[in-house]
N, C-alpha and C positions, 0 to 999 in steps of 0.2 A: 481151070482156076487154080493157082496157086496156095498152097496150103496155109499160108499167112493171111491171106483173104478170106478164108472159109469163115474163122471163130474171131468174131468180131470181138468177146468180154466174156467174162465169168458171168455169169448170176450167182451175184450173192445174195439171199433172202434169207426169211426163215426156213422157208418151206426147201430153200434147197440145200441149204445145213441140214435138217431133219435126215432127206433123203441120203445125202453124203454119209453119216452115221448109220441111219439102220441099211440102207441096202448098198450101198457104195459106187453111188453113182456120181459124178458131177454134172451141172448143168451149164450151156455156156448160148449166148445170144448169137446164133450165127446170122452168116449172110444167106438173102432172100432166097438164092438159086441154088446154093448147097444142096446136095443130096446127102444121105446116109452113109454110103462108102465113100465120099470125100470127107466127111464130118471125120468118121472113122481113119481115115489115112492121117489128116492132120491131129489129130490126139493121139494119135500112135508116135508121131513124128513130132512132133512137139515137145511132149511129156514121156515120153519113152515109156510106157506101160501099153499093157495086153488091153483092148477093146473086146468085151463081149457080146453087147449088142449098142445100138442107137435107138429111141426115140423121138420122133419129132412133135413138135405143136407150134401150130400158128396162131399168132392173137391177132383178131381184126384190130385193123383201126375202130374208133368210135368218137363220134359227136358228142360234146360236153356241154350240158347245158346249163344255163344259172336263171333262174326265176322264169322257167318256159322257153328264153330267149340262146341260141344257138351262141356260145361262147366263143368255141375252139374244136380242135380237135387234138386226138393224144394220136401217137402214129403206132400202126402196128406192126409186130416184128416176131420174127422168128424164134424160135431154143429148142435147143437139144440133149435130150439131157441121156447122156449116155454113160452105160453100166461099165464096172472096170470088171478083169476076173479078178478069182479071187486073189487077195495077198497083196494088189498092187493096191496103190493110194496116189491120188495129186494132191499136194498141200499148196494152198493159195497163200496160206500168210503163216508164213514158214517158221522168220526169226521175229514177229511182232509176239 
């Protein structure tokens, strides 16, 4: 898999500003079969900064329901949220 396919998006949230500031990690929504040393290759190569380690989590999908009755569903997806060393930085919104 080519390292433009790996990391599908940033996650921007609260929760991963927080982590971006105190431990200096960024998080980013990758694709489903990515492993950790691909995750790794592409943010190396990318963003040109030192990987220290990676994280992953999966979020199920889940059924959405409204008044007992089956709505929808929300789809579920992967993220990574991986650590930089020290000194390095990624800035997503650089000149806003």
């Amino acid at each position: 898999m080519h390292y433009t396919q790996v990391l599908i998006k940033p996650l921007v949230s609260e929760k991963s500003n927080t982590v971006k500031e105190l431990q200096n990690q960024a998080a980013f929504v990758v694709h489903p079969d990515a492993n950790k040393y691909q995750i790794r290759d592409a943010v190396e190569s990318l963003f040109n900064v030192k990987v220290d380690r990676v994280n992953i989590v999966r979020r199920k999908s889940i059924q959405k329901t409204k008044f007992g009755r089956a709505a929808g569903k929300v789809s579920g997806y992967k993220k990574a949220y991986v650590s930089l060393a020290a000194g390095e930085k990624i800035e997503f919104f650089e000149g806003v």
